[in-house]
C-alpha positions as CSV (number, residue, x, y, z in Angstrom):
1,X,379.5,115.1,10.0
2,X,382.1,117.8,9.4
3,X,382.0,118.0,5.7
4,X,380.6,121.0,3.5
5,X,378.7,122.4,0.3
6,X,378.3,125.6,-1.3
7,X,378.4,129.0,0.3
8,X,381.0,130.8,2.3
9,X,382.7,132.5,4.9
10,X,381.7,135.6,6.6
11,X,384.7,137.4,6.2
12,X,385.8,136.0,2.6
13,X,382.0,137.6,1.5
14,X,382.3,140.8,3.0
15,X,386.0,141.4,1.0
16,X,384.3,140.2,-1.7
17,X,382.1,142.9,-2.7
18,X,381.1,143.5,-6.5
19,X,379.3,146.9,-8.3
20,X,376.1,145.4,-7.7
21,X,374.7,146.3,-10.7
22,X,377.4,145.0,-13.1
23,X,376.9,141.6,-10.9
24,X,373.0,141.6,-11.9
25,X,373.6,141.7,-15.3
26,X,376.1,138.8,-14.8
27,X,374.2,136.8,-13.1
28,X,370.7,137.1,-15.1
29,X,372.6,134.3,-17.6
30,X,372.5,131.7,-14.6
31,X,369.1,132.7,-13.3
32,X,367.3,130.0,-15.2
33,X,364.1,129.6,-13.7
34,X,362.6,128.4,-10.5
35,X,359.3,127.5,-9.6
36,X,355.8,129.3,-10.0
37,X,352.0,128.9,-9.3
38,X,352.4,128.0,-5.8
39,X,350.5,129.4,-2.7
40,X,353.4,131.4,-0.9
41,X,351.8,131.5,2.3
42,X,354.0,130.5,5.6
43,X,351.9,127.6,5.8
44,X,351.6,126.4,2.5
45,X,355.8,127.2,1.9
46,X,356.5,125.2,5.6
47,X,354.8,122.1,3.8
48,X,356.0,122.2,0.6
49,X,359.5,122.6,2.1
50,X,359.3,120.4,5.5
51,X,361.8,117.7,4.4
52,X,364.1,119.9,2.5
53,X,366.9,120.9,5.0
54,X,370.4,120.9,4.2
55,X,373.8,120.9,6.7
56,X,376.4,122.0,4.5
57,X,379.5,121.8,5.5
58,X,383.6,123.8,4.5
59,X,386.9,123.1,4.6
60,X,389.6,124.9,4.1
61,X,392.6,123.2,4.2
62,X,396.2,123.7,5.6
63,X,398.3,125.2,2.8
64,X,400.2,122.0,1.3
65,X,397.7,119.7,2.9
66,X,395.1,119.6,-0.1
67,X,396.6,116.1,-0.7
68,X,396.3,114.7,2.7
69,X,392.8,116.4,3.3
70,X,391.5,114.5,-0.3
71,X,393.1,111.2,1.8
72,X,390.8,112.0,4.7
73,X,388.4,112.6,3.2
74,X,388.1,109.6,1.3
75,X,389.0,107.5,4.7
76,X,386.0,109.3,6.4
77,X,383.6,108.3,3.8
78,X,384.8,104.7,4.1
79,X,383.9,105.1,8.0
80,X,380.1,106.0,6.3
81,X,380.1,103.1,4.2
82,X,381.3,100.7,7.1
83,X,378.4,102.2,9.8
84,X,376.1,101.7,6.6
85,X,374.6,105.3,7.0
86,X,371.5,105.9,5.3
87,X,372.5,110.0,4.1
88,X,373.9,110.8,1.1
89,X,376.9,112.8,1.5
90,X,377.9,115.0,-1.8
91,X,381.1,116.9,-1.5
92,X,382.3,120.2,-4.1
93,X,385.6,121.8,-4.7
94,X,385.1,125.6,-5.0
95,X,387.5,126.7,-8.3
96,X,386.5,130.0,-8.6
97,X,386.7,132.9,-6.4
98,X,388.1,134.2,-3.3
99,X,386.8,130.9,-1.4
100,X,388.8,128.7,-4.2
101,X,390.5,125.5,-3.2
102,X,387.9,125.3,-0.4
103,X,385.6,121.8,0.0
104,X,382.3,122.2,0.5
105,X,380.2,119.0,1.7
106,X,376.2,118.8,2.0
107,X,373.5,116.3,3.1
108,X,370.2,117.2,1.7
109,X,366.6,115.8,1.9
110,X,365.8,116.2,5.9
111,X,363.7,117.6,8.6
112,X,364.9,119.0,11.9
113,X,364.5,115.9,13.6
114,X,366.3,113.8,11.3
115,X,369.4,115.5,12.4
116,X,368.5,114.6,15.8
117,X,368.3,111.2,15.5
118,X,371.7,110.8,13.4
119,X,373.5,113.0,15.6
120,X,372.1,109.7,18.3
121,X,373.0,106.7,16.1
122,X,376.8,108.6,14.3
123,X,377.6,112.0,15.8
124,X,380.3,110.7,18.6
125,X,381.6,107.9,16.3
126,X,381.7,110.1,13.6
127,X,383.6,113.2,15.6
128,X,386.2,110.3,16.7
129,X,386.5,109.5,12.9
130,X,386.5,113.4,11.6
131,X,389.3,114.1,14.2
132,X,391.7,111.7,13.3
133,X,391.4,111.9,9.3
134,X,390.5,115.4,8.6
135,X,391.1,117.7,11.4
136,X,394.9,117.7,11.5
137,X,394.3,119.0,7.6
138,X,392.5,121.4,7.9
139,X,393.4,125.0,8.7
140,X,389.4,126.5,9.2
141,X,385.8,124.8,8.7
142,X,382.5,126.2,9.2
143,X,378.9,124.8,8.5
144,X,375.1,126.6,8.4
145,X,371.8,124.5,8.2
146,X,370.0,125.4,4.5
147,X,366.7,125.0,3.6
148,X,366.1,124.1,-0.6
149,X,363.4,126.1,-1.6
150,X,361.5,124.1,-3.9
151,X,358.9,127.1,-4.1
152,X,361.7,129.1,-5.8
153,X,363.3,126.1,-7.6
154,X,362.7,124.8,-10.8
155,X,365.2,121.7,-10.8
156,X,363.8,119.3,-8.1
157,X,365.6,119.1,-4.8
158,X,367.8,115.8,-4.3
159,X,368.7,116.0,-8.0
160,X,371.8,113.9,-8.9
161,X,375.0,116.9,-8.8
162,X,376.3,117.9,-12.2
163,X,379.9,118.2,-12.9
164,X,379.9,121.8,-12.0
165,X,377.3,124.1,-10.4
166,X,377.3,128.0,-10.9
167,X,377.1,129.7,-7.6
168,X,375.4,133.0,-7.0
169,X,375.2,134.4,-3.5
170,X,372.9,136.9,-2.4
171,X,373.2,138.6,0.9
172,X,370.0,141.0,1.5
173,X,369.9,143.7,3.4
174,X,367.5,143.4,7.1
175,X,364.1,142.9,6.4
176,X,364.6,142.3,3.0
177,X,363.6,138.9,2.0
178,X,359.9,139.3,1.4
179,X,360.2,142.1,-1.2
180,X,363.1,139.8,-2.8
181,X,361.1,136.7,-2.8
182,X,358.8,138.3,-4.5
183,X,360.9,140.1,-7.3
184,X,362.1,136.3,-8.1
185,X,358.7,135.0,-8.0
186,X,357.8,137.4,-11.0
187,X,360.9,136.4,-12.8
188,X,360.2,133.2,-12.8
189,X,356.6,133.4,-13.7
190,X,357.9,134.7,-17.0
191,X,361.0,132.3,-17.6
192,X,358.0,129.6,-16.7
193,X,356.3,130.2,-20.5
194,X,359.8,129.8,-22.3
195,X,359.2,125.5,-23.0
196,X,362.6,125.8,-24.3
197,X,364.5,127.0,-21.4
198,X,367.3,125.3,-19.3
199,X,365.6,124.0,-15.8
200,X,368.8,124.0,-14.0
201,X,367.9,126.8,-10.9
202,X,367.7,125.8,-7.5
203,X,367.5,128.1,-4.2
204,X,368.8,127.3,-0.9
205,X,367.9,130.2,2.2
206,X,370.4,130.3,4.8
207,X,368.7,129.4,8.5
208,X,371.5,128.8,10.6
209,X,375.5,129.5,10.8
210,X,376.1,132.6,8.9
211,X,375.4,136.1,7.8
212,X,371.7,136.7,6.5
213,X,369.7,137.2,5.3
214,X,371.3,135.1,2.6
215,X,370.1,133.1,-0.4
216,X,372.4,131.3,-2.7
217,X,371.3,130.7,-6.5
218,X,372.6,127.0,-8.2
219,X,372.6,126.4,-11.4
220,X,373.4,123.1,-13.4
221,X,376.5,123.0,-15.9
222,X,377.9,120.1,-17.8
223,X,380.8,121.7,-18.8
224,X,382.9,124.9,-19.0
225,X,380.6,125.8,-22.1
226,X,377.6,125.7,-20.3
227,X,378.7,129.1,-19.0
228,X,377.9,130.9,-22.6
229,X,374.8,133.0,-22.8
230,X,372.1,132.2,-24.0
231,X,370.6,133.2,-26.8
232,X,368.3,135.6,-24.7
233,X,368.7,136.9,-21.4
234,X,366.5,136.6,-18.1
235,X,366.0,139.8,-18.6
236,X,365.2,140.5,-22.5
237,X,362.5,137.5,-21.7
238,X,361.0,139.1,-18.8
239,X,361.1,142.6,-20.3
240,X,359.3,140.8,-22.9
241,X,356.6,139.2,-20.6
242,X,355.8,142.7,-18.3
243,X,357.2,145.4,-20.9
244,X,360.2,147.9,-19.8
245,X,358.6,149.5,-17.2
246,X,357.6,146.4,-15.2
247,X,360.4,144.9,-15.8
248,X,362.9,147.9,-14.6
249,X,360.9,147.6,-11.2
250,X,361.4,144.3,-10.8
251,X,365.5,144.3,-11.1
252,X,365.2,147.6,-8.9
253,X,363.8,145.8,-6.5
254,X,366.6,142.6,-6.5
255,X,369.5,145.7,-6.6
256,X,367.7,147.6,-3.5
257,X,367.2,144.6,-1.4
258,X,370.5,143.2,-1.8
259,X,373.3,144.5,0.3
260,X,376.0,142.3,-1.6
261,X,376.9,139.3,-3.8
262,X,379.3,137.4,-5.6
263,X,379.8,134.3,-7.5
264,X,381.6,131.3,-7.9
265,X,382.0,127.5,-9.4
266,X,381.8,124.0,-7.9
267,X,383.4,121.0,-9.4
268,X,381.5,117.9,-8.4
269,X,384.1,115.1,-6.2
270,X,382.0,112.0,-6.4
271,X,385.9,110.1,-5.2
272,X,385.0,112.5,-2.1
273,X,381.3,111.8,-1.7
274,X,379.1,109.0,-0.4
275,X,376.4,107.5,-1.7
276,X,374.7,104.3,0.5
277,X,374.4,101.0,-1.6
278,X,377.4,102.4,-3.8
């Protein structure tokens, strides 16, 4: 399917370098929470997470052709409809950031083999279709297989998209991602006891199609407003769970195993998305 969702470019993320530790403080708004109180062995994380890949896919289109790419776009999901395919297929518009005006479509909810069998019952129909209503449009695309980490997740995977998603991506340096994992884990442990807190994080880990190792951070956001702080901070409440010290070691252990990240915003296209039975 050459759609997209959210992420980016190689190239676009290494320009895009922010003072990691200004970005930390940034971000802790958006952490929300994710997930806590499960066994993170490889075992017990490949189970909980077997049907939870993700192809995401981007588009960036010709400059002028944002118009004609929307039109093929929308043709394209008609072609789903008519082959009455069973995915869902959800499709963003990055507004913020160096990757703005790109469109970023995802399919969510699989296992490896489910992408074999579609690619059997749609992929050549689907190419024929994709070539003749978005490829003249489109000046670059590029796509990476995602796992949702529902270990590190609070919202549950497959949730319906919100109006706009807060993006936060995290690319870690080598050998980095257990000592990260586990930094989050804590974090979350302690947004966990706050009843009152927004459950709007989810987690995606880059397998496939791109620089890693990389996780992205989504959070939920009605509106524009949503963006506020909160009252609190991730960190004032985990500083207030583990005391200062803790707490210092935790965030020095996100800005040491991260070798860069930035941030953007996704508004939701449901005239650019498909949904079977709708």
């Amino acid at each position: 399917m050459r759609v997209q969702k959210l992420a980016q470019e190689r190239h676009p993320m290494k320009s895009g370098k922010t003072i990691l530790a200004v970005s930390l403080l940034c971000c802790t708004t958006c952490w929300a929470q994710a997930g806590s109180g499960t066994s993170n062995t490889t075992g017990a994380l490949n189970a909980q997470n077997a049907s939870n890949l993700c192809r995401i896919y981007f588009i960036k289109p010709k400059l002028g052709g944002e118009a004609q790419l929307e039109q093929g776009r929308k043709k394209h999901m008609q072609f789903h409809k008519s082959q009455n395919d069973t995915w869902t297929w959800t499709t963003f518009a990055i507004e913020t950031g160096m990757n703005t005006g790109v469109y970023v479509t995802s399919t969510c909810g699989h296992t490896w083999k489910d992408f074999d069998e579609w690619e059997n019952r749609m992929g050549k129909a689907d190419t024929a279709d994709a070539s003749t209503n978005l490829s003249p449009f489109e000046q670059s695309t590029w796509n990476g297989f995602y796992l949702y980490r529902s270990d590190m997740s609070l919202a549950p995977a497959n949730s319906p998209p919100p109006p706009i998603t807060a993006v936060t991506i995290y690319v870690l340096h080598p050998g980095a991602q257990t000592e990260f994992t586990d930094a989050i884990r804590k974090i979350n442990d302690a947004l966990a006891k706050q009843p009152d807190w927004p459950k709007t994080s989810s987690w995606l880990q880059l397998l496939n199609g791109g620089e890693g190792p990389t996780f992205v951070l989504l959070n939920s956001r009605q509106n524009w407003a949503d963006f506020a702080p909160l009252k609190k901070s991730v960190q004032d409440v985990v500083s207030e769970t583990y005391g200062k010290e803790a707490t210092d070691a935790i965030y020095k252990a996100i800005r040491d195993t991260t070798e860069h990240l930035f941030t953007e915003s996704a508004l939701y296209r449901s005239d650019l998305s498909y949904i079977p039975g709708k």
